[in-house]
C-alpha positions as CSV (number, residue, x, y, z in Angstrom):
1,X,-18.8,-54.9,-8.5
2,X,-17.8,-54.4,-11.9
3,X,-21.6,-55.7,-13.2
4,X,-23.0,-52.9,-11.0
5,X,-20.8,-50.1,-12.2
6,X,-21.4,-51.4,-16.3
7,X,-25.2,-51.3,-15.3
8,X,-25.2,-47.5,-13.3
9,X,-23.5,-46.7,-16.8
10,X,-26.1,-48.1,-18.9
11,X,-29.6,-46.6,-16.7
12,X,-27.4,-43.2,-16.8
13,X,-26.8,-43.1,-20.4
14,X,-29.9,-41.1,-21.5
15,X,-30.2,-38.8,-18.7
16,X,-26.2,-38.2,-19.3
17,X,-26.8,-37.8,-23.2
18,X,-29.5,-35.1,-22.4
19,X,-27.8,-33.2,-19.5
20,X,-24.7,-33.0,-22.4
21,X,-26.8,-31.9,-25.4
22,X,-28.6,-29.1,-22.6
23,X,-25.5,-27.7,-21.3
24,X,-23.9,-27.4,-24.5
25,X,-27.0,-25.8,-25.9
26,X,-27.0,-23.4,-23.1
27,X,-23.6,-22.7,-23.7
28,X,-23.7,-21.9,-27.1
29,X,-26.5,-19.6,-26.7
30,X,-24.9,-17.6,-23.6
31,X,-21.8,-17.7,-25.8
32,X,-23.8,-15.7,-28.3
33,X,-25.3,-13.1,-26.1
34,X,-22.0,-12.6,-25.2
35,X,-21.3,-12.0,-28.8
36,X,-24.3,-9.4,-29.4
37,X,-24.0,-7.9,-26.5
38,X,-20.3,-6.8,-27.1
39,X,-21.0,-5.8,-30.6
40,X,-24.2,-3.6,-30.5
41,X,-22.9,-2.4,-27.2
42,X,-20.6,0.6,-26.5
43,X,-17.3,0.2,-23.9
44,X,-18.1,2.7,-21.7
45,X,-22.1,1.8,-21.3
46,X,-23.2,0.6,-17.5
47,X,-24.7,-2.0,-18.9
48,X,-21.8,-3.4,-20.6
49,X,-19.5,-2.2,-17.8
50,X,-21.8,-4.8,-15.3
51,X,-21.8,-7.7,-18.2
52,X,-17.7,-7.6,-18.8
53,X,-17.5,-8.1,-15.2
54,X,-19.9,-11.3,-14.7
55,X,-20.2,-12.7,-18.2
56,X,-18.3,-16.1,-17.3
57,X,-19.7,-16.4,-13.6
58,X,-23.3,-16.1,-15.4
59,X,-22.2,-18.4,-18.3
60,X,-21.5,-21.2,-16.1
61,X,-24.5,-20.1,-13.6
62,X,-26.9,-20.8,-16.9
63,X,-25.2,-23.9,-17.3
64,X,-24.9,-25.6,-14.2
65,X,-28.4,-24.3,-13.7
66,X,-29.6,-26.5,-17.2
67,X,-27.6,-29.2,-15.8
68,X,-29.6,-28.8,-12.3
69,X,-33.1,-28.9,-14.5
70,X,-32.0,-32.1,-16.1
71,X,-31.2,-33.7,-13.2
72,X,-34.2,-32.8,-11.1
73,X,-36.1,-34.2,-13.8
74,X,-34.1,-37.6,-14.3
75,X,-35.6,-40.6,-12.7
76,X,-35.3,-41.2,-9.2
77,X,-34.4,-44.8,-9.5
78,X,-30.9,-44.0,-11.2
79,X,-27.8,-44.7,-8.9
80,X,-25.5,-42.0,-7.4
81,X,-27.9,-39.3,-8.4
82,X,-28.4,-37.6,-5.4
83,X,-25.2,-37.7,-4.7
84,X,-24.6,-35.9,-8.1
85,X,-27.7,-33.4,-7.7
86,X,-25.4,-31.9,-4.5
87,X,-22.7,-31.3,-6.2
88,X,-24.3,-29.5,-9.0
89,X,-26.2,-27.9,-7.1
90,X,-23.3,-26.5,-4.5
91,X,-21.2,-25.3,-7.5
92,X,-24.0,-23.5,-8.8
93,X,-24.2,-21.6,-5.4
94,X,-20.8,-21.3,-5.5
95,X,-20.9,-19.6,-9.7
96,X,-24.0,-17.2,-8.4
97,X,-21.6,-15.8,-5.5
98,X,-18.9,-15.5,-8.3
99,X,-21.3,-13.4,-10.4
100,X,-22.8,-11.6,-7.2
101,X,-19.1,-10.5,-6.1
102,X,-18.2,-9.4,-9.7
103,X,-21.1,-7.3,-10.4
104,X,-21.2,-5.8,-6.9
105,X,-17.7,-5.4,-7.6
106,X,-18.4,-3.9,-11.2
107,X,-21.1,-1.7,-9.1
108,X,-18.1,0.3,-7.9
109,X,-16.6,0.6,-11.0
110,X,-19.8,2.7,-12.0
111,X,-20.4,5.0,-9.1
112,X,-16.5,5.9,-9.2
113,X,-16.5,6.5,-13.2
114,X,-19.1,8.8,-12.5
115,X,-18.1,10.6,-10.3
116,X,-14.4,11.2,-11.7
117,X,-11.9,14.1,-10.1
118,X,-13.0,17.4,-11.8
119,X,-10.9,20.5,-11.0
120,X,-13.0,22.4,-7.6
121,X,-14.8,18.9,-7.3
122,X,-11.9,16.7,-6.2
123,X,-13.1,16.4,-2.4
124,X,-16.3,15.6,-3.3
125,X,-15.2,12.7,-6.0
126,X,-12.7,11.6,-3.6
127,X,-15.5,11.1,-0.7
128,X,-17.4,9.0,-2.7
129,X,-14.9,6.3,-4.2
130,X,-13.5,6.0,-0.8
131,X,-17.2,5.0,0.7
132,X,-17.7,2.8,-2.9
133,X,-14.5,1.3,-1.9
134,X,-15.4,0.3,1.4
135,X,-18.7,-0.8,0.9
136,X,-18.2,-2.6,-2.0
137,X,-15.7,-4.7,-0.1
138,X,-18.1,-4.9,3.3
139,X,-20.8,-6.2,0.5
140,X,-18.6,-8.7,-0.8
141,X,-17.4,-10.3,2.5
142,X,-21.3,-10.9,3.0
143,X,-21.7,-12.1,0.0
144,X,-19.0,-14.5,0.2
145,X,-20.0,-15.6,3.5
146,X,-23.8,-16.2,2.6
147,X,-22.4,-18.2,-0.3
148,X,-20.4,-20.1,1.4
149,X,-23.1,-20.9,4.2
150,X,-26.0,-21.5,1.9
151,X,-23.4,-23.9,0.0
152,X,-22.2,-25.9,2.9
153,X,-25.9,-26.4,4.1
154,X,-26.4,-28.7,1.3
155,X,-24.3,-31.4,3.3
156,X,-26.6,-33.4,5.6
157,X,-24.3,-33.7,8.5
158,X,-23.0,-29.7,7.9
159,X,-27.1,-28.8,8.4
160,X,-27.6,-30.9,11.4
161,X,-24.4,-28.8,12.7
162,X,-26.5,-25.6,11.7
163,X,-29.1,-26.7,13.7
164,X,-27.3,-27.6,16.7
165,X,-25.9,-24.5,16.7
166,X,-28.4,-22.3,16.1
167,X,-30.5,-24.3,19.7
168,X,-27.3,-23.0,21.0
169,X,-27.0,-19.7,19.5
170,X,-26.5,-17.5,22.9
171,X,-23.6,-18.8,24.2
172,X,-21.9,-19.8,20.6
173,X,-22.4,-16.3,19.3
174,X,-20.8,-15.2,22.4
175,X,-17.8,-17.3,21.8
176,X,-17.4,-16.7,18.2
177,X,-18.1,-12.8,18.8
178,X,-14.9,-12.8,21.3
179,X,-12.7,-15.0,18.8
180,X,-13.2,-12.7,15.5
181,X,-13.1,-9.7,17.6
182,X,-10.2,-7.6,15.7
183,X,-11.3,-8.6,12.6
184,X,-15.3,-7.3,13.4
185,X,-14.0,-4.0,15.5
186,X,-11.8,-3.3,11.9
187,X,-15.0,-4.1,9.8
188,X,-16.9,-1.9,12.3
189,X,-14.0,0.6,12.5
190,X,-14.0,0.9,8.3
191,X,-17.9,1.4,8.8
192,X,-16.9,4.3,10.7
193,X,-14.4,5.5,8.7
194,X,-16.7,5.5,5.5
195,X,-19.3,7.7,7.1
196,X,-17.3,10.0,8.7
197,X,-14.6,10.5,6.2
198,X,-11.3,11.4,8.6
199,X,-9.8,10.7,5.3
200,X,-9.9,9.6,1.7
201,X,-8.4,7.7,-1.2
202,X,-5.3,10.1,-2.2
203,X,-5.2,12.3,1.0
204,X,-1.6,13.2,2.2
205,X,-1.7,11.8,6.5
206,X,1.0,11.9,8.8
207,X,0.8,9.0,10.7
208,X,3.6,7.5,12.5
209,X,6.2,10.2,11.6
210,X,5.8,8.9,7.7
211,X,4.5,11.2,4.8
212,X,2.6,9.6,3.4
213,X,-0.4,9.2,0.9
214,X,-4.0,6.9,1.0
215,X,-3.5,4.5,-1.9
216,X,-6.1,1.7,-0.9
217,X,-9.3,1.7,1.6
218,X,-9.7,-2.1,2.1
219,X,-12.3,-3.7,4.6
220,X,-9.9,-4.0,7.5
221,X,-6.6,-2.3,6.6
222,X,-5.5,0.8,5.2
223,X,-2.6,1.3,2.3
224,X,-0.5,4.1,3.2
225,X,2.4,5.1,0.0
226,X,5.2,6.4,1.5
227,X,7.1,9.8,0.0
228,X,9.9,7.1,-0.7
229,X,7.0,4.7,-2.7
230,X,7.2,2.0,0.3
231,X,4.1,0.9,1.6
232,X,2.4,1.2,5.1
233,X,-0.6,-1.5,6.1
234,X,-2.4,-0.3,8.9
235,X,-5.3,-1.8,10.2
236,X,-8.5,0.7,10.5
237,X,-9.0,0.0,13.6
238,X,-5.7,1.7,14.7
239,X,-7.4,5.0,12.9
240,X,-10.5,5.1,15.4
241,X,-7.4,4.7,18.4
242,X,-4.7,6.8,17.5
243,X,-4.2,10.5,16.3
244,X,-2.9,11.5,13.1
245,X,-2.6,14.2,10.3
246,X,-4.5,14.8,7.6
247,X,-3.0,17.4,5.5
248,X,-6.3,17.6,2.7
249,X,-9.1,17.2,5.0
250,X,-10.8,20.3,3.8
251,X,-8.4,21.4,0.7
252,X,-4.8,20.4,-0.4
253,X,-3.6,24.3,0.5
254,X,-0.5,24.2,3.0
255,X,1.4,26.9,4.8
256,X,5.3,25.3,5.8
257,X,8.3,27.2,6.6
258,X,11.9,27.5,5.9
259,X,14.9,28.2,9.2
260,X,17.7,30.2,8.8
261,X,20.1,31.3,11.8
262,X,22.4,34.3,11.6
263,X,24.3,36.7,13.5
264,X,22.9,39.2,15.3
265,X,24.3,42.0,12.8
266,X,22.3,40.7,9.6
267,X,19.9,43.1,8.5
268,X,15.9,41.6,7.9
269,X,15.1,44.0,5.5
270,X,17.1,42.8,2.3
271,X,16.3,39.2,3.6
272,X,12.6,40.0,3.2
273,X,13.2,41.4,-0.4
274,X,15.0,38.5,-1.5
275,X,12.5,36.1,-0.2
276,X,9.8,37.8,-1.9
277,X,11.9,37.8,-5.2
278,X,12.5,34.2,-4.8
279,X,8.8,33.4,-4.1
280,X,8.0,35.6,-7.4
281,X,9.9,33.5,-9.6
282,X,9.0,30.1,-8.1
283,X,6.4,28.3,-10.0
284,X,5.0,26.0,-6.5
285,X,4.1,29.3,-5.0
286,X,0.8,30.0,-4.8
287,X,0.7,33.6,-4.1
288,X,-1.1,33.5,-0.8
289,X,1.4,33.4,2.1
290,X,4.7,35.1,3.1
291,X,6.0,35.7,6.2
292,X,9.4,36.9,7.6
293,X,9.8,36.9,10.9
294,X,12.7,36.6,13.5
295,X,11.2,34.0,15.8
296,X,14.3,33.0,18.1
297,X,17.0,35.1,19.8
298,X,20.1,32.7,21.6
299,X,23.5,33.8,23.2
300,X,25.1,32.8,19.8
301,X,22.7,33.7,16.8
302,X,19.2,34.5,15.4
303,X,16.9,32.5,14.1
304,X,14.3,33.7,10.8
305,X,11.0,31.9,9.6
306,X,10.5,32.6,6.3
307,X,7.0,31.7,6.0
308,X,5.2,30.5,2.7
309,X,2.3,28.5,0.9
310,X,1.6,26.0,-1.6
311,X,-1.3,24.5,-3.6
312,X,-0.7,21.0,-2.4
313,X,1.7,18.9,0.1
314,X,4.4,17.9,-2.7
315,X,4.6,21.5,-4.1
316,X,5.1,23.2,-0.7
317,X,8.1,20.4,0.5
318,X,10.1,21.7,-3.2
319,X,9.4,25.0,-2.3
320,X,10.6,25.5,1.1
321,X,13.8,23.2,-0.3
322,X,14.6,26.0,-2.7
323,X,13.7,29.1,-0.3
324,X,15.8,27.7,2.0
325,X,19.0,26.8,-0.5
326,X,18.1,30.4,-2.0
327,X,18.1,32.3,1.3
328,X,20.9,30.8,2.8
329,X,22.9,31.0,-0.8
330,X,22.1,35.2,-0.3
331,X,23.8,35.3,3.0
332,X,26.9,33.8,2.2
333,X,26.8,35.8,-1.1
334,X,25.7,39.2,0.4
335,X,26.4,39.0,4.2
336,X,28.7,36.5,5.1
337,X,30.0,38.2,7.8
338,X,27.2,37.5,9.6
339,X,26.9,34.0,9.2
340,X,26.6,32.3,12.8
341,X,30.0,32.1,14.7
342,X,31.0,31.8,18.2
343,X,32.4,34.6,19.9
344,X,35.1,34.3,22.9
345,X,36.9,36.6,25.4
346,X,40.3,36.3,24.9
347,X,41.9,36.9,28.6
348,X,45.6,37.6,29.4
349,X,48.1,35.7,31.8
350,X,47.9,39.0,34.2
351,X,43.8,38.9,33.5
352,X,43.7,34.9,34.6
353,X,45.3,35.9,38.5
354,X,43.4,36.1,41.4
């Protein structure tokens, strides 16, 4: 055993010598391409944008595809080399998916950079990195999942599997179709999702009773950031299902409103000066809406809308806070009076006889 081992040693010796000298030759060299490329090169270039991303993956590619050449061209009579020609040959599949992901990957990292968020263009910059997102990520999953077939297929038994399954591909794919169903109607539903747009990366939704904002656009789930920074994972399927609330679909512009009950005795008119003096002087206001209106009338009390709008989601929520501490603040400085209070009919011991 130990005579066969010293003598696969010895008939390998060469061929081993030369894949070494080749791979370290083609290291070197990608080494310096990496070098020129990063000094003649600017930072923000597309070319150098795709290169930063994939440099490693296609440094080892290069290599592993040297050490590929030399043994494809070592002799055939050398021991274990077969077995060694599958293995370099299945990680170089595997280094080419590596460099296929990061430059599909880097792919996004162009079309969003230019296309940044410009003031009057934000919808327009927002639709496309959400669609980059998602099909970047849709295009990775393939590419991932070609890789890893094409890999597998260079095991003997793994192809005669292929084939078998492929004679039986009618009532397999129906099987495998009904087992990965929730994760193909999510992939399907984010298809969906990217060409229709129901929302974007950094729209405000209301979904599930939660404020919330689109931080991440995923291939199967959605991140949702929470007014109080916690995070909501919903899958995109539930989207296509389910109602919700987009508060940006068309522009970030809201209209809210602030309650106030009184007595039936306040007077409207100084309410509606004061509101508009607070409005004036409030720097979330943006000057297009306000309303006051007596919208409710009970046995007790009245209640007052005081209507107003805001550029965006976060400045309308501070602004109806302070109309509402401001207003209510003015009645109990001004008109406390008629704050709301309960009114009863005192009766008499002769008044409570039948």
């Amino acid at each position: 055993m130990q005579l066969t081992i010293e003598e696969g040693l010895r008939a390998w010796l060469d061929t081993a010598g030369l894949a070494l000298v080749a791979v370290l030759s083609a290291y070197a060299i990608s080494k310096l391409v990496v070098f020129l490329v990063n000094r003649f090169s600017e930072d923000t270039s597309v070319a150098r944008v795709f290169f930063d991303a994939s440099a490693r993956a296609l440094v080892m590619s290069l290599c592993l595809l040297v050490l590929n050449g030399v043994l494809e061209a070592a002799p055939a009579t050398l021991p274990w080399l077969a077995q060694l020609q599958q293995m370099a040959t299945m990680f170089l599949i595997i280094t080419l998916t590596w460099a296929a992901v990061r430059c599909t990957a880097s792919l996004g990292e162009v079309i969003v950079k230019l296309n940044p968020v410009l003031e009057g263009q934000w919808k327009r910059a927002r639709k496309v990195e959400t669609q980059t997102r998602f099909l970047v990520r849709a295009l990775n999953i393939v590419i991932v999942l070609l890789g890893t077939g094409v890999a597998l297929m260079t095991f003997e038994p793994v192809r005669q599997l292929g084939a078998s399954l492929l004679a039986s591909a009618g009532v397999g794919g129906l099987i495998l179709g009904f087992a990965a169903r929730p994760v193909l109607s999510n992939l399907l539903a984010g298809m969906q999702i990217a060409l229709t747009q129901p929302f974007r990366i950094d729209d405000v939704l209301r979904v599930q009773d939660e404020w919330c904002w689109v931080e991440e656009v995923t291939a199967t789930y959605v991140v949702l950031r929470v007014w109080d920074l916690r995070r909501l994972v919903i899958p995109l399927q539930w989207f296509i299902e389910n109602p919700f609330q987009n508060w940006t679909r068309h522009s970030a512009d809201l209209t809210g409103s602030a309650f106030i009950w009184a007595d039936y005795g306040i007077p409207i008119e100084p309410l509606r000066e004061e509101f508009t003096r607070l409005l004036r002087e409030s720097s979330e206001w943006d000057g297009v809406t306000q309303t006051v209106q007596v919208v409710d009338a009970g046995d007790k009390a009245i209640q007052i809308r005081f209507l107003m709008s805001a550029g965006d989601s976060s400045k309308l929520w501070d602004l109806r806070c302070n109309i509402r501490e401001g207003m209510i603040g003015f009645v109990q400085t001004r008109y406390p009076q008629h704050l709301p209070r309960h009114r009863a009919e005192m009766l008499g011991a002769s008044d409570g006889k039948a």
